[in-house]
C-alpha positions as CSV (number, residue, x, y, z in Angstrom):
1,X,-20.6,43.6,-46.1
2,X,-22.8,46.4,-44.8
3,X,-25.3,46.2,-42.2
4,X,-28.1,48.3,-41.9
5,X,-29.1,49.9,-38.2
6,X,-33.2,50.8,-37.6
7,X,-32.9,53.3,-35.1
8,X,-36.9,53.3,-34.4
9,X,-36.4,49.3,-33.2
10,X,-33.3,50.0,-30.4
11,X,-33.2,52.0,-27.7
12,X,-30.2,54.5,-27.4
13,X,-27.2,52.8,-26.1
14,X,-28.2,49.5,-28.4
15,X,-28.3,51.5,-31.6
16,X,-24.5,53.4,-30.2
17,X,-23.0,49.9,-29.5
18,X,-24.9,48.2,-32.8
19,X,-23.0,51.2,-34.8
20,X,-19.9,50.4,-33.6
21,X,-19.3,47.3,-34.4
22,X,-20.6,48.0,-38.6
23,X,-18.3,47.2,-40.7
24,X,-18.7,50.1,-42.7
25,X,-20.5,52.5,-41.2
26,X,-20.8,56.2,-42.0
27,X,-18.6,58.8,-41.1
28,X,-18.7,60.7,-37.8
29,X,-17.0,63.6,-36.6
30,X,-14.9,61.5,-34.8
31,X,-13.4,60.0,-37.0
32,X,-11.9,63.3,-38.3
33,X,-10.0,63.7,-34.8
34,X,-9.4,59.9,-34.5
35,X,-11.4,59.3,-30.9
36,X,-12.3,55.6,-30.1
37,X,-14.8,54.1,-28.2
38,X,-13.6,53.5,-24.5
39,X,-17.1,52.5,-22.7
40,X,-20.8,52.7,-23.8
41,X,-22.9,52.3,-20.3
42,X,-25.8,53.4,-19.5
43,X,-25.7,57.0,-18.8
44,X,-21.9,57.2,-19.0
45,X,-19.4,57.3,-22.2
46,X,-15.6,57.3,-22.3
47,X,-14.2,58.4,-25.3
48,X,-10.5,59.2,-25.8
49,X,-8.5,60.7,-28.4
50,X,-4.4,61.7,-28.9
51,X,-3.1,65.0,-29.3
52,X,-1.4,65.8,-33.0
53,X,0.3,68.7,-34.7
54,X,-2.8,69.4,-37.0
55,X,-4.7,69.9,-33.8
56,X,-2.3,73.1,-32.6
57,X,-3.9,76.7,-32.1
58,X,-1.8,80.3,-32.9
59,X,0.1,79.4,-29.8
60,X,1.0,75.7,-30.4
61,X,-1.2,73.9,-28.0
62,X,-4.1,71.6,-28.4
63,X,-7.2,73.7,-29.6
64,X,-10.0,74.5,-27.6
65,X,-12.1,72.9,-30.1
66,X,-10.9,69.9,-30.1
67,X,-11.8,69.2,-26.3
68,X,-15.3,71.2,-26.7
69,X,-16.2,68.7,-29.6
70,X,-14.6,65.2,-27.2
71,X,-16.7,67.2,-24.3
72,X,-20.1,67.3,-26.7
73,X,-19.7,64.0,-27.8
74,X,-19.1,62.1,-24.6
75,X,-22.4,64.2,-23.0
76,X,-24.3,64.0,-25.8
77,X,-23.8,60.2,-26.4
78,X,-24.4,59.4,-22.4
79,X,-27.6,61.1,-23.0
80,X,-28.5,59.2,-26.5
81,X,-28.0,56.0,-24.1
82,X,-30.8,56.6,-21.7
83,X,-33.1,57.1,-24.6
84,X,-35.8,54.8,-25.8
85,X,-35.9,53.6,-29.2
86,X,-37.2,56.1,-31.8
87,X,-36.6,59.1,-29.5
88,X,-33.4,62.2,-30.6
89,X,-32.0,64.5,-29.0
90,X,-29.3,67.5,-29.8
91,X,-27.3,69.7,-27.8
92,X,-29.4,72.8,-26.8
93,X,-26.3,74.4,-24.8
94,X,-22.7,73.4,-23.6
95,X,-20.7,75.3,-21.0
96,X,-16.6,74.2,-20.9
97,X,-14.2,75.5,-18.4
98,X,-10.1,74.7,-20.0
99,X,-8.4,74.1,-17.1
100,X,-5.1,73.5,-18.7
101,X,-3.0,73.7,-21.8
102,X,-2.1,70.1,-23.8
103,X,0.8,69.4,-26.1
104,X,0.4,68.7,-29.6
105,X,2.4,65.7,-29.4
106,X,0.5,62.6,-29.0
107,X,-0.9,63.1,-25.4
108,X,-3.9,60.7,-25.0
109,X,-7.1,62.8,-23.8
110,X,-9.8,60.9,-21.9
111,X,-13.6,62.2,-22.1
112,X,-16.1,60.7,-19.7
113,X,-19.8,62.1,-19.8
114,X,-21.8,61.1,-17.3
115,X,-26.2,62.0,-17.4
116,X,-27.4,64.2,-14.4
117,X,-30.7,64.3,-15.4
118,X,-32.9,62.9,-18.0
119,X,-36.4,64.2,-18.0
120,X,-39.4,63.9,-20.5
121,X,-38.1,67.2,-22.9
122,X,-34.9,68.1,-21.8
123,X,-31.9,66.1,-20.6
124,X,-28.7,67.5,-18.7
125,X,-25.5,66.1,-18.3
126,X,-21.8,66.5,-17.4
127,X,-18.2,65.7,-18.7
128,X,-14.3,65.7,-18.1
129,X,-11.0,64.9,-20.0
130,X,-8.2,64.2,-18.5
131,X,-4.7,63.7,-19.9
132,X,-2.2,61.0,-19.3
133,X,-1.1,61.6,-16.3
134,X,-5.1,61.7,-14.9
135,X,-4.8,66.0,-14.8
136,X,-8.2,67.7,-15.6
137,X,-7.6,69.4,-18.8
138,X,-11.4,70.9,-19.5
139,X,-14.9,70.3,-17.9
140,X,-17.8,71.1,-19.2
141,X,-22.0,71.0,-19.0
142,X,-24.5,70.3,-21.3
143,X,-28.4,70.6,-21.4
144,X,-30.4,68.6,-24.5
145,X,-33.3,68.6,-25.8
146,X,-35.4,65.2,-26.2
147,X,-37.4,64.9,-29.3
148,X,-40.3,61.9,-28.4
């Protein structure tokens, strides 16, 4: 059974829990690096993923990509859930700082983006993953832009 979502009738952080829970609902990019769903709050989104071989670089660690895009997705989203119903948004810049290197080998990476500001055009906001053992892996910044 699929349900259908009407983005102009929920506010942010209704329409990002409403999606998911659909039973099939449409691909997103993270389901191409497996990442679930930790917490969906109000101006703050956990997100977590674990490490494979597919994600390794030239040197055999985890790809810088790969936290950039958890980083994007956990500040972008903690933005989408202050927003009112009908109202976008999309990443205008994002600033990451790699702390440390992570092992291919099925290390779980925790995201958490939290909003600093949400204004009337622009939105800013800030994240961090940390691996298993709580370490800070990358942190990063992000200013959006809020389409009303």
């Amino acid at each position: 059974m699929t349900s259908t979502i009407d983005p102009t009738k929920m506010s942010g952080l209704e329409l990002l829990r409403a999606a998911m829970t659909l039973e099939e609902r449409p691909p997103v990019i993270g389901d191409l690096l497996g990442m679930e769903v930790d917490e969906l709050e109000h101006g703050k989104v956990v997100f977590s993923l674990t490490t494979r071989p597919e994600f390794a670089n030239p040197l055999g660690t985890t790809h810088g990509g790969i936290c950039a895009t958890l980083l994007d997705s956990v500040m972008g989203c903690a933005v989408h859930t202050t927003l009112d119903a009908g109202v976008g948004y999309t990443t205008l810049e994002l600033k990451i700082n790699y702390i440390r290197a992570v092992p291919t080998d099925g290390q779980r990476l925790v995201a958490t983006g939290t909003t600093i500001h949400v204004g009337r055009t622009t939105a800013t906001a800030e994240g961090r993953v940390v691996d298993e053992q709580g370490r800070l892996v990358a942190h990063a910044t992000t200013t959006c832009v809020i389409f009303r």
